[in-house]
C-alpha positions in Angstrom: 54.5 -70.4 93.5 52.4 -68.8 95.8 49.4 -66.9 95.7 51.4 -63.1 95.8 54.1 -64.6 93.2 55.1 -63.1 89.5 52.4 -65.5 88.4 49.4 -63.8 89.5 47.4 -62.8 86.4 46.0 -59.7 87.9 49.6 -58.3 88.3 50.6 -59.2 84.5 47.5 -57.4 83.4 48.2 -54.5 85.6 51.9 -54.1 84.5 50.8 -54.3 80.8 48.6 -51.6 80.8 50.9 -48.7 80.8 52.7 -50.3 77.9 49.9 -50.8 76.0 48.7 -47.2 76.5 52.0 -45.8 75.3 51.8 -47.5 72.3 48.6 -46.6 71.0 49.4 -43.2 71.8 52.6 -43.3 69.4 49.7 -45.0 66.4 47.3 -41.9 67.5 50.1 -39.1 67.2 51.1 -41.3 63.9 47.6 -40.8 62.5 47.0 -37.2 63.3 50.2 -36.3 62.4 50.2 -37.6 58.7 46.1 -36.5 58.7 47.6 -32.9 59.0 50.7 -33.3 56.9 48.3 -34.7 54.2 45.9 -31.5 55.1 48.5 -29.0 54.9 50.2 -30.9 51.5 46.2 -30.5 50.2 46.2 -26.7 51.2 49.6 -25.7 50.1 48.6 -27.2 46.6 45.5 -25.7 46.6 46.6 -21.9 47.4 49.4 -22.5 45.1 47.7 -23.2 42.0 45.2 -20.3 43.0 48.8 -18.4 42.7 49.9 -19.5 39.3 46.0 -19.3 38.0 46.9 -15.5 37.6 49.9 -16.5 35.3 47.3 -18.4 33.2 47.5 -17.5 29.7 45.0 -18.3 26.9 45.1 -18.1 22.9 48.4 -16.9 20.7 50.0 -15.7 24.3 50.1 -19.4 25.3 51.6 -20.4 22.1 54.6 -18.0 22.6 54.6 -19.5 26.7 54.7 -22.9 25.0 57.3 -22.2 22.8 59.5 -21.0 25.0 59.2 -23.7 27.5 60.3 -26.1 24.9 62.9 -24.0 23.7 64.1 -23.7 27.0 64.3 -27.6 27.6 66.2 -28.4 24.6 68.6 -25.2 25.2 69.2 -27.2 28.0 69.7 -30.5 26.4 71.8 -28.7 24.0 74.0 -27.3 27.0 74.5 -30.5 28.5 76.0 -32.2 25.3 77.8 -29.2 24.1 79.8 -29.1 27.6 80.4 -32.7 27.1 81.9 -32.4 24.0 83.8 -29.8 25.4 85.0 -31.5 28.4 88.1 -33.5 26.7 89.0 -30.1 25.7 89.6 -28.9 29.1 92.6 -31.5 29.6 94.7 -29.0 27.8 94.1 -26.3 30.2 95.9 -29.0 33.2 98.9 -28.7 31.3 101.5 -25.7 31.3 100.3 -23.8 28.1 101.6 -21.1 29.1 105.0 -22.0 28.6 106.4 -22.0 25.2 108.9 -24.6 25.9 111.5 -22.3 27.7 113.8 -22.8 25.0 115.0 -20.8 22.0 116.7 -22.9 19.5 118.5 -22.2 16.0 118.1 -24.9 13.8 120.9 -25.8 11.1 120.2 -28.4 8.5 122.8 -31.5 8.5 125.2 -29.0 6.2 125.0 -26.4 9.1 123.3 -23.7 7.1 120.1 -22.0 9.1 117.1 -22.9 8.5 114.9 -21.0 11.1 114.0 -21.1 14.5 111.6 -21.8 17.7 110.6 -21.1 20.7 111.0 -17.3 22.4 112.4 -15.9 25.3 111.0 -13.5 27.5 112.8 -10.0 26.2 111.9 -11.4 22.9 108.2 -10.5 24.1 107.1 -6.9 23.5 104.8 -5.9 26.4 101.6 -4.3 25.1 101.9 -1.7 26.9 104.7 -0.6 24.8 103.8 -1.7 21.5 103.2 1.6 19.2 99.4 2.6 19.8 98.6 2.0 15.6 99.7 -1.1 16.3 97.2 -2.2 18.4 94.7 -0.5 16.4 95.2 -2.2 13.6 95.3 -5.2 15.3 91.6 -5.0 16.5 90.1 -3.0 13.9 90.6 -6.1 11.9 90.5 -9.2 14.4 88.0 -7.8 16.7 86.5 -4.4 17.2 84.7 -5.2 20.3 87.4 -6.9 22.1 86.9 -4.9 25.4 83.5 -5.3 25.2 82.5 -9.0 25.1 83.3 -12.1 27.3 85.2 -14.2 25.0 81.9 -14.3 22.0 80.6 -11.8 20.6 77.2 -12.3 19.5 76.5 -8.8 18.1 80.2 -8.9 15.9 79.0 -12.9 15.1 75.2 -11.0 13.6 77.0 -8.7 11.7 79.1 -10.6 10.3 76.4 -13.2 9.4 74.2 -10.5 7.7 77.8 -8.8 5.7 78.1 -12.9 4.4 74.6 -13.0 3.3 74.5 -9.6 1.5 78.0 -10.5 -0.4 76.8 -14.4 -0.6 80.1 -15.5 0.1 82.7 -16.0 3.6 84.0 -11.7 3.6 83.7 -11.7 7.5 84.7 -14.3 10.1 82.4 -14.5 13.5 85.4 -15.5 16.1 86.8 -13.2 18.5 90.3 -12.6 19.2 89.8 -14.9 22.0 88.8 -17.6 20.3 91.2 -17.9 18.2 93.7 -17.5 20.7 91.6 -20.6 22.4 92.4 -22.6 18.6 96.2 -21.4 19.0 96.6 -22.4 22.2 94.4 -25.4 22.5 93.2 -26.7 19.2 94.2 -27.8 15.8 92.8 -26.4 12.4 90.2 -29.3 12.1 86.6 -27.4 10.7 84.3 -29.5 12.5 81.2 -28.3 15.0 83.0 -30.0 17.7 86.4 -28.0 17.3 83.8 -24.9 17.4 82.0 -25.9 20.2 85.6 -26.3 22.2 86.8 -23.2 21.2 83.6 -21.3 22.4 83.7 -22.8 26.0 88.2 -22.9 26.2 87.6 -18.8 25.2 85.4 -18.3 27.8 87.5 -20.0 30.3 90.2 -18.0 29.1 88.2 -14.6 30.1 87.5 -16.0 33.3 90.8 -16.6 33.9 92.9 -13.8 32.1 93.0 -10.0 31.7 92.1 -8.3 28.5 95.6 -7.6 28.6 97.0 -11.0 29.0 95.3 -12.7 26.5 96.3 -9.6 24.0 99.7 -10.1 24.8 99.4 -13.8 24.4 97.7 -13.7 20.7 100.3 -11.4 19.8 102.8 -13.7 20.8 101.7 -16.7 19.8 100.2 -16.4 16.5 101.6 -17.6 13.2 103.1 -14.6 11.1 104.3 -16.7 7.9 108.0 -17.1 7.1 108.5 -19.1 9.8 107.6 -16.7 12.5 104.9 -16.6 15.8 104.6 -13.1 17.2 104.4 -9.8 15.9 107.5 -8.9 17.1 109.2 -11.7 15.4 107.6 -11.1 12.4 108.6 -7.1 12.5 111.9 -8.2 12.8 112.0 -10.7 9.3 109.8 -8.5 7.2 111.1 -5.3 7.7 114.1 -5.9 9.8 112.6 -3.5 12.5 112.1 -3.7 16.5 108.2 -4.0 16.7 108.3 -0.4 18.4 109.4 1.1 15.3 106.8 0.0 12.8 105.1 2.7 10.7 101.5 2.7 10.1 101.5 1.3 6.8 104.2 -1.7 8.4 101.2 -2.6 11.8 98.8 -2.6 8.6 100.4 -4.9 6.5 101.5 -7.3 10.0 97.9 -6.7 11.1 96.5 -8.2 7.7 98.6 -11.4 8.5 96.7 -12.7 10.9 94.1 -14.1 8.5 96.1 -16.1 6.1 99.5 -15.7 6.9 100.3 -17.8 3.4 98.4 -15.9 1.4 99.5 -12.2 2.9 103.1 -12.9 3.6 105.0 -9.9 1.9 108.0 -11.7 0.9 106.0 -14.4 -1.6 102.9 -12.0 -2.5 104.1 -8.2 -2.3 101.0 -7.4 -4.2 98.7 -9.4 -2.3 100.0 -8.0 1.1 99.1 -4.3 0.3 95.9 -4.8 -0.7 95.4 -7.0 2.2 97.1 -4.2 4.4 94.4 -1.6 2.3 91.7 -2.9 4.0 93.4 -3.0 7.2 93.8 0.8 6.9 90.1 0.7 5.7 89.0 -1.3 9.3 90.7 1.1 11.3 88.9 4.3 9.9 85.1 2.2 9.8 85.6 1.4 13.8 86.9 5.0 14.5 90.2 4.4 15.4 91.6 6.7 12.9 90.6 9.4 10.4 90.9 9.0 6.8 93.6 11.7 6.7 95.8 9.9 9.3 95.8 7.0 7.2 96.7 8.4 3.8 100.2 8.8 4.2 99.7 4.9 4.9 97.9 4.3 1.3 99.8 6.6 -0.8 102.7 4.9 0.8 102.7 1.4 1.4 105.7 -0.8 3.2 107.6 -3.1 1.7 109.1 -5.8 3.0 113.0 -6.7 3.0 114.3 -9.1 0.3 113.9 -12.8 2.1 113.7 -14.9 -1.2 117.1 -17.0 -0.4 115.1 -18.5 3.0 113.1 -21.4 2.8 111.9 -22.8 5.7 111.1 -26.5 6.4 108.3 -25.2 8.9 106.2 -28.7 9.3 110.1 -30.2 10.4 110.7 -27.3 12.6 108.0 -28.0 14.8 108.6 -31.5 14.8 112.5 -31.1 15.8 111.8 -28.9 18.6 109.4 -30.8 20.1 112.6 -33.1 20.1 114.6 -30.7 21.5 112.9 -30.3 24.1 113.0 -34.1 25.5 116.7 -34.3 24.3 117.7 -31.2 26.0 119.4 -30.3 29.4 116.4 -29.6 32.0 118.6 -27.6 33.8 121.1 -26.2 31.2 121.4 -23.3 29.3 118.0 -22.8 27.0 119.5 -20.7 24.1 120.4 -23.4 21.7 122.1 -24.2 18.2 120.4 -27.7 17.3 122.4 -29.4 13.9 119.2 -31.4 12.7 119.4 -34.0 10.0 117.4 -32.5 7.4 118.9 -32.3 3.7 117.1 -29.2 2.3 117.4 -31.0 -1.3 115.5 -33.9 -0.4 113.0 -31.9 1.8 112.4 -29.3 -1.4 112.2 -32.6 -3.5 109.5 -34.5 -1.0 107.4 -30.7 -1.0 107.6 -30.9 -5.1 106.2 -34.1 -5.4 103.6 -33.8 -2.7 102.4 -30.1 -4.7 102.9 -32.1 -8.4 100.7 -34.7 -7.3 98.1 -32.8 -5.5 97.7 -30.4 -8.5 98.0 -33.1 -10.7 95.7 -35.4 -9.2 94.3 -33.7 -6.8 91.0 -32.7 -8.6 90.6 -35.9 -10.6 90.8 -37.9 -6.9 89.1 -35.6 -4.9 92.1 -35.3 -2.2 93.2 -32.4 -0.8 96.4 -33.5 1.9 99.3 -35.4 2.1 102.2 -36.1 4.4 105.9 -37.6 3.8 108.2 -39.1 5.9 111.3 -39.7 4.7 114.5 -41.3 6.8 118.0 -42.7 6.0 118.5 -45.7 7.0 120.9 -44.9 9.6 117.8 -43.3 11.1 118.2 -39.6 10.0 115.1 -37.9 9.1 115.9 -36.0 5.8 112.6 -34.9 5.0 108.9 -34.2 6.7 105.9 -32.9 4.7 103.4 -32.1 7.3 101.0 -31.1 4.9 100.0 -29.0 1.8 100.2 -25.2 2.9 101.6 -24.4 6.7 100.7 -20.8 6.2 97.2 -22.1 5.7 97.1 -25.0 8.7 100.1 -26.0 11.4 98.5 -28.8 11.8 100.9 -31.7 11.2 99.9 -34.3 9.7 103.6 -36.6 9.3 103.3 -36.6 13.3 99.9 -35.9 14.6 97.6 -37.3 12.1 96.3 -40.5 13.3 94.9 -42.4 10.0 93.8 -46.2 9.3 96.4 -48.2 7.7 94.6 -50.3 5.4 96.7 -53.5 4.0 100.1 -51.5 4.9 99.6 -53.1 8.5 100.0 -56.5 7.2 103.7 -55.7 7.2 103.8 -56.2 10.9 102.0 -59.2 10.7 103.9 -61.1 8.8 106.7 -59.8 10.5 105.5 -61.5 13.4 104.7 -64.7 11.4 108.8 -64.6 9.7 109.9 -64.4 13.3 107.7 -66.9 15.2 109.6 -69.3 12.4 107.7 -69.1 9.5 109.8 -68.8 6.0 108.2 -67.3 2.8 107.4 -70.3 0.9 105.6 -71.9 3.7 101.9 -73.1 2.8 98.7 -72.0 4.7 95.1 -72.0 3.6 93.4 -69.0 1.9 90.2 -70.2 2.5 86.7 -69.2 4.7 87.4 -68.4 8.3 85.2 -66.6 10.9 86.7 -65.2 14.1 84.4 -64.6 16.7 81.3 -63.8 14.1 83.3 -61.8 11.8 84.8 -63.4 8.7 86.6 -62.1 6.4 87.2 -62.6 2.5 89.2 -61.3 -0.2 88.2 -58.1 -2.7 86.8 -61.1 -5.5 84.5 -62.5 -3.1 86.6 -65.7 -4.0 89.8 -67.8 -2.1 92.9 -69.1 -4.0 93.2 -71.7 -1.9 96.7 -73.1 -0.9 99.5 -70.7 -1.6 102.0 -69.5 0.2 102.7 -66.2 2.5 104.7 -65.0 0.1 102.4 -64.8 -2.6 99.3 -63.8 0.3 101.2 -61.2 1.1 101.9 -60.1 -2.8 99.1 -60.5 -3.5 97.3 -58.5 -0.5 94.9 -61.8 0.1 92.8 -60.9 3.8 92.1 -64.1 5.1 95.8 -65.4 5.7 97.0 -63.0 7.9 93.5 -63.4 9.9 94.6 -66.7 10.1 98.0 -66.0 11.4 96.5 -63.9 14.3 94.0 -66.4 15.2 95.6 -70.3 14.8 99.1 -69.1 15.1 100.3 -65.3 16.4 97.3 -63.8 18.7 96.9 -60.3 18.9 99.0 -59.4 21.7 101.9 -60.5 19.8 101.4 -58.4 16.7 100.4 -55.4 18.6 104.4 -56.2 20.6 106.1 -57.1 17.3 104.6 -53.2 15.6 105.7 -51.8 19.2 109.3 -53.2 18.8 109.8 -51.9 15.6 109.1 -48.4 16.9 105.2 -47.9 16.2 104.2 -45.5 18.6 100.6 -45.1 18.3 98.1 -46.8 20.4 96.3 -49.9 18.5 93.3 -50.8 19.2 94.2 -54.9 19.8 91.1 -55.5 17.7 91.0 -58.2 15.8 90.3 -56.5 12.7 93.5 -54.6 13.8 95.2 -57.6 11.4 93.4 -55.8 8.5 94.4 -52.2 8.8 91.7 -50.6 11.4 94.1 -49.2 13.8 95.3 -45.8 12.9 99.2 -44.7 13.2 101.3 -41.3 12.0 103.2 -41.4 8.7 106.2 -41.3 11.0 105.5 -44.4 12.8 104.7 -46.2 9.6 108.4 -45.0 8.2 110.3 -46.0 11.8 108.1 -49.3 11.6 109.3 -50.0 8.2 113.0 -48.3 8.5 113.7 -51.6 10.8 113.4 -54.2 7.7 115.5 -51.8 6.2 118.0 -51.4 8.2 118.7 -55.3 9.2 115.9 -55.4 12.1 117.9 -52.9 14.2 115.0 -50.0 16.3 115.5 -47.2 18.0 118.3 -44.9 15.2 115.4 -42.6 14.1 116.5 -39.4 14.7 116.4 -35.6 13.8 118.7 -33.9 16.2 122.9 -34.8 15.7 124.2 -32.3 17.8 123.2 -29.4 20.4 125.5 -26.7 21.2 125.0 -23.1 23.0 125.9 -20.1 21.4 129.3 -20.2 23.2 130.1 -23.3 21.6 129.7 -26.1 24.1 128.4 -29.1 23.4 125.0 -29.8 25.5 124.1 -33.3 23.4 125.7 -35.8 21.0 123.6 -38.0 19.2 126.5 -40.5 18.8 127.6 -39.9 22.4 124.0 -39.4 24.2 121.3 -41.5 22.1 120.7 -45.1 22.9 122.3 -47.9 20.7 119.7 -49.3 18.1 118.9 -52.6 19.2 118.1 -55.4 17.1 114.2 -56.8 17.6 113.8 -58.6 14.4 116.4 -61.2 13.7 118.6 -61.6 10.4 116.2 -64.4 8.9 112.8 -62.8 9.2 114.3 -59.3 8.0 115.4 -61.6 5.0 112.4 -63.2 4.3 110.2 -60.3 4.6 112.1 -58.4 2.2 112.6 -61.2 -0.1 108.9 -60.8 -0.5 108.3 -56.7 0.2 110.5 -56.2 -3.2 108.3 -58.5 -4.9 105.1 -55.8 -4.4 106.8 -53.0 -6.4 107.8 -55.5 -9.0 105.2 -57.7 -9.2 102.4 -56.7 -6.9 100.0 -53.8 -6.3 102.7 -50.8 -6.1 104.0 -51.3 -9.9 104.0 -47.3 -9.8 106.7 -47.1 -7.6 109.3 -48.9 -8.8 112.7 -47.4 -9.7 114.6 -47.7 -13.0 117.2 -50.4 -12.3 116.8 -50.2 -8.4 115.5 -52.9 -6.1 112.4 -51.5 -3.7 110.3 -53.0 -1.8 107.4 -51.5 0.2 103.5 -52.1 0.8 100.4 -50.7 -0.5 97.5 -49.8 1.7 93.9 -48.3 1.5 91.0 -47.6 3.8 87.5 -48.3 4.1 85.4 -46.3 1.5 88.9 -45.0 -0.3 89.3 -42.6 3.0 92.9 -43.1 3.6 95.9 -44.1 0.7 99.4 -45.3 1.8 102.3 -46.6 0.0 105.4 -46.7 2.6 108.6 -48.1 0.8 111.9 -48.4 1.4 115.8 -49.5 -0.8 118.8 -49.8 0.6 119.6 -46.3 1.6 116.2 -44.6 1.9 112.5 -45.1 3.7 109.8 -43.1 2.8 106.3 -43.3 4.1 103.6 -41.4 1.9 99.8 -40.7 3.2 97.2 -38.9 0.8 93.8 -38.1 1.9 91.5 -35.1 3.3 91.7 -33.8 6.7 87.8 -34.3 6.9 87.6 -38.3 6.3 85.9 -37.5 3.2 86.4 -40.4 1.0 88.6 -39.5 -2.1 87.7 -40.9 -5.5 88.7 -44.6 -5.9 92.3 -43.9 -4.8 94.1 -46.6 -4.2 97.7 -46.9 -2.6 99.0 -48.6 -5.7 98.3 -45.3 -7.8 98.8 -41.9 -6.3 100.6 -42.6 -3.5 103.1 -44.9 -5.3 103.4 -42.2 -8.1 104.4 -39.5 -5.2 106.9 -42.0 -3.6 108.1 -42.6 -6.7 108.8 -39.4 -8.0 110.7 -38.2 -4.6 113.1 -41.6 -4.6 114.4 -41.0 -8.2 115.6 -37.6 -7.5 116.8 -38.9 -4.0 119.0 -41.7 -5.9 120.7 -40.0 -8.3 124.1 -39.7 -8.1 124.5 -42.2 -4.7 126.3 -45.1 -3.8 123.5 -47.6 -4.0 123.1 -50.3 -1.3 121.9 -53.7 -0.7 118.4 -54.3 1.2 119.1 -56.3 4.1 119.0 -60.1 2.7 118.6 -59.1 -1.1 122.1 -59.5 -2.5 122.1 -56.6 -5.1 120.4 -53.4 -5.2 120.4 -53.1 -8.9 117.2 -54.8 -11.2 119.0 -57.6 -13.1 115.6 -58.4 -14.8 113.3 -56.4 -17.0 114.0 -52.8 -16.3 111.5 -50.9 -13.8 110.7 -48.6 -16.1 109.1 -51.3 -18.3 107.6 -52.2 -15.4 106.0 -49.1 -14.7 104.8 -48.6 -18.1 103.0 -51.9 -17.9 99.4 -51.3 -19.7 97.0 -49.4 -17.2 94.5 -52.8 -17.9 97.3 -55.0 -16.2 98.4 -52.4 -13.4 93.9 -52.0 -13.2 93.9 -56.3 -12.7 96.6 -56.3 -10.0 94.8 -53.1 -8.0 92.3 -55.1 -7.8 93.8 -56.9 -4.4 93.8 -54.1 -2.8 90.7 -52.6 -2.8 89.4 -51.1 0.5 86.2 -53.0 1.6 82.9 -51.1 2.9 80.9 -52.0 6.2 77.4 -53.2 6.6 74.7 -51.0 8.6 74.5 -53.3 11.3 78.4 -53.6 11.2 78.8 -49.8 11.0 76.6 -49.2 14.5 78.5 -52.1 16.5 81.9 -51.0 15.4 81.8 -47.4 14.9 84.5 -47.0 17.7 86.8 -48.2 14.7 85.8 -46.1 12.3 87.0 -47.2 8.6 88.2 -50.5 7.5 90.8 -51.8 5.5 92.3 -51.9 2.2 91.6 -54.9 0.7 88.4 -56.9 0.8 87.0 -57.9 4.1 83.9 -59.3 3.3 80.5 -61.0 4.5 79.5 -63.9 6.7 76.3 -64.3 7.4 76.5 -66.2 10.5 77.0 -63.4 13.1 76.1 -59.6 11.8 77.9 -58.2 14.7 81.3 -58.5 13.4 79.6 -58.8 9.8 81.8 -56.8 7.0 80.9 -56.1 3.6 83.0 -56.0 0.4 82.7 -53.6 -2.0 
């Protein structure tokens, strides 16, 4: 190009310079700019530890700073985990718990005599505002004085009534506010653990933040227990005294006031005696917090109530709960809400299950260290004739036939072999009781020894582990096992674990009795039932259970329901659960016990009744050496003989006679305790390593008999006892 082209090095030069000037004044204003940033960061520091310099402290006053700093920081920590623990809590408060299921439902037992009721309608609801002004007195005097004046805890009530339990060195005074037990009724079971405490603290102050004073009075009035088979004051006006709750006398609020506490222990129709004194020291609150003089209370001491004559009621409270919460899925959404519901309970049977539950427990009780049980027993039709939710409902509602979620132990392996019968195995088929590891866990029986060759029937007799691990693993799998329990009407969630074979998953007493009602009852799911018939008070009939309910359905076919009883009636006979057999009457049934002795089952069934018994302690405190083969047989036992007498006695499916035509069960339950001590030996719970216990906490206890030690893999390591 020529001499004046875009080539000329003078031009390039000259149109670079501008550029290159920009740039290094963008690096300069860079520089300067983080110089004085830095300077100012420098100064700001500077002038503001000349600030805090003034809050400098030196000697004891730093050691009281210190303090509190670090008391702070771990009030903090503590925060943050106690709201997370409180967090699943919170679900409940999603859900409508307000409502108290709409309906009101008169139960009749399967004879169609009453047998109490549920559920309340609004009228049935005295507002506060019209509730006798003693009432209400008596109320807080006794539940909570300061009940206006706190935000769901009361710290200052909770310090006095720490200092009046020291002074008396015993529990005279309770720290919860009226809130927070409203939180527990509302919310939360009767479990005594720190985290039930922690989520009542945080669900009553949500409740405060969310109701008036006034609502969560009327709601705790409402809702509480009152014994008898009552919730609410006004109900429970109504069935002591036969009053409207706006007639009450002094003397009556005091004695319905002192039933908030221990509604078993104060109710005037078992304990007159007990009542009045309680209701004494109601009258005795009321004049302390200067709600009332001494002399407006005398009349009430000179002259205390008594309740109306209620001995002929009984009521199956533990059932009660359980059939409405049937009710209510069974029930018109849209209908009328003021039932009659026929149930199936027999009131014979259900006082018979409650005696032998309360013989046991006081027999036993003490020398086994247990403190709870739970019965379910069924027809095998699928009518419920008996639940026993637990030892005392005035003392906890929880119920522990239908909530309780407990390991199994050994009384799982029911479903797995039920699986193995009806993937095609028969009971005299051969398989190897011999070492096995599954994925680093392995398995062995309570002796710490194998038998070698034998057959399912006698593993299953016998309670050996390692066969049904083997099942799962070479032959079933999990997912078929957890399908099979699911078709025979288990309802719980199982873990799908495979220590699951063993008895790690946890179930209800009722699922165990629906799961083993279907070998009973020919293979056939889906008859349990406690509601026959709902009719409104006018006489029309809402719901059949004959017409409305779902035919059973068969999901275990004719020759696996054979062969597994053909070996289940071998177990009472012959096997670990010599304790429950029945003079001159075929049973069959299984055995089971957790990890550490925590949990003992024995759920057995004939040819006309299922039962499934559960003794234990609410706290997973391990009981002492109870085995399913003793206590819980004994209980079972003890229920079916009464249950039998007089009956038609029938067949179990694939047994051809119901009646014993060898050596009577009596003999057999007799035996010596050395040879019922030998048998019990199979089904001893086993016990888990350290390193076991940390890796597989999320199971919690193990099973009943002896799972025991590999040392290949501690991971999945488990010890025997």
């Amino acid at each position: 190009m020529g001499v004046g082209g875009m080539d000329n090095p003078s031009k390039r030069r000259k149109l670079k310079a501008p550029r290159a000037t920009r740039l290094l004044a963008v690096d300069a204003w860079i520089d300067s700019t983080l110089y004085e940033a830095g300077f100012k960061a420098r100064e700001t520091w500077e002038n503001l530890t000349i600030f805090f310099r003034r809050f400098k402290v030196t000697g004891w006053r730093r050691g009281v700073v210190e303090i509190a700093s670090e008391s702070f920081t771990w009030g903090t920590v503590g925060a943050i985990a106690m709201v997370a623990l409180a967090m699943p809590a919170f679900e409940e408060t999603s859900k409508d718990w307000r409502s108290q299921g709409d309906y009101a439902v008169t139960f009749l037992d399967r004879y169609g005599n009453e047998i109490g009721q549920r559920g309340i309608i609004q009228r049935d609801s005295v507002p506060v505002d019209e509730l006798p002004d003693h009432v209400i007195k008596a109320v807080l005097a006794t539940e909570d004085r300061r009940f206006f004046e706190h935000f769901g805890i009361d710290f200052i009530g909770l310090a006095r009534a720490m200092g009046e339990n020291v002074r008396a060195k015993s529990v005279v005074q309770g720290g919860s506010t009226l809130t927070q037990q409203l939180a527990k009724n509302l919310f939360l079971t009767n479990e005594r653990s720190m985290e039930r405490k922690i989520k009542e603290a945080y669900l009553a102050l949500w409740l405060e933040w969310n109701l008036t004073k006034k609502e969560i009075l009327q709601l705790y009035l409402d809702r509480a227990y009152m014994g008898g088979g009552t919730f609410g004051i006004a109900a429970a006006a109504d069935f002591y005294f036969d009053k409207n709750i706006k007639d009450v006398t002094v003397a009556e609020a005091a004695m319905l006031a002192g039933l908030f506490k221990a509604p078993g222990n104060y109710a005037p129709h078992i304990n007159l005696p007990a009542a009045r004194g309680r209701a004494n020291v109601v009258l005795s609150n009321m004049v302390e917090a200067g709600l009332m003089t001494e002399g407006q209370v005398l009349s009430a001491r000179l002259h205390p109530a008594t309740s109306v004559d209620r001995a002929g009621r009984d009521s199956p409270d533990y059932f009660l709960d359980w059939a409405f919460e049937e009710v209510k899925k069974i029930a018109p959404k849209h209908g009328p809400h003021a039932l009659v519901a026929r149930t199936t309970i027999d009131m014979n049977l259900q006082k018979a299950a409650e005696e032998s539950l309360e013989f046991h427990l006081r027999q036993n009780g003490p020398a086994y260290k247990f403190s709870e049980g739970a019965i379910v027993m069924v027809e095998n039709n699928g009518a419920v004739r008996a639940l026993v939710g637990g030892n005392d409902y005035g003392r906890s509602q929880f119920n522990r036939a239908t909530r309780a979620m407990r390991q199994t132990g050994s009384s799982f392996k029911t479903y797995v072999y039920t699986a193995a019968m009806e993937a095609g195995f028969k009971p005299d088929d051969v398989i190897s009781d011999g070492p096995i590891t599954w994925a680093g866990w392995s398995p062995r029986n309570y002796t710490r020894g194998y038998a070698g060759r034998v057959t399912l029937a006698s593993a299953l007799i016998r309670s050996l582990n390692t066969v049904p691990v083997r099942l799962a693993k070479e032959h079933l799998g999990i997912p078929a096992i957890v399908e099979m329990a699911a078709k025979m009407g288990v309802e719980s969630e199982l873990n799908g674990h495979r220590t699951m074979v063993l008895g790690t998953s946890e179930m209800t007493v009722m699922d165990q009795a629906t799961g083993h009602l279907t070998l009973a009852n020919g293979g056939f799911a889906g008859s349990r039932h406690a509601i026959t018939q709902l009719v409104t008070h006018s006489g029309q009939v809402v719901y059949d259970f004959s017409r409305d309910a779902p035919e059973p359905h068969r999901v275990v076919s004719e020759q696996a329901v054979a062969s597994m009883n053909s070996i289940m009636v071998q177990i009472p006979e012959t096997g670990t659960a010599r304790r429950a057999a029945l003079p001159g009457i075929r049973a069959a049934g299984k055995t089971g016990t957790t990890q550490a002795y925590r949990d003992a089952w024995f759920v057995g069934y004939t040819g006309n009744y299922t039962a499934a018994v559960w003794l234990g302690n609410d706290d997973f405190t391990s009981t002492r050496n109870m085995t399913g083969g003793t206590v819980p047989a004994m209980v079972w036992q003890r229920l079916m003989a009464y249950a039998h007498q007089n009956v038609e006695l029938k067949p179990i499916p694939g047994i051809e006679a119901p009646f014993l035509d060898r050596k009577p069960a009596a003999a057999v339950a007799s035996a010596s305790a050395a040879e019922h001590d030998a048998t019990a030996e199979q089904e001893r719970p086993s016990i888990l390593s350290a390193r076991t216990t940390r890796l597989l906490v999320s199971m919690a206890e193990m099973f009943e008999t002896a799972p025991a030690l590999t040392t290949s893999a501690p991971s999945d390591n488990l010890s025997s006892l």
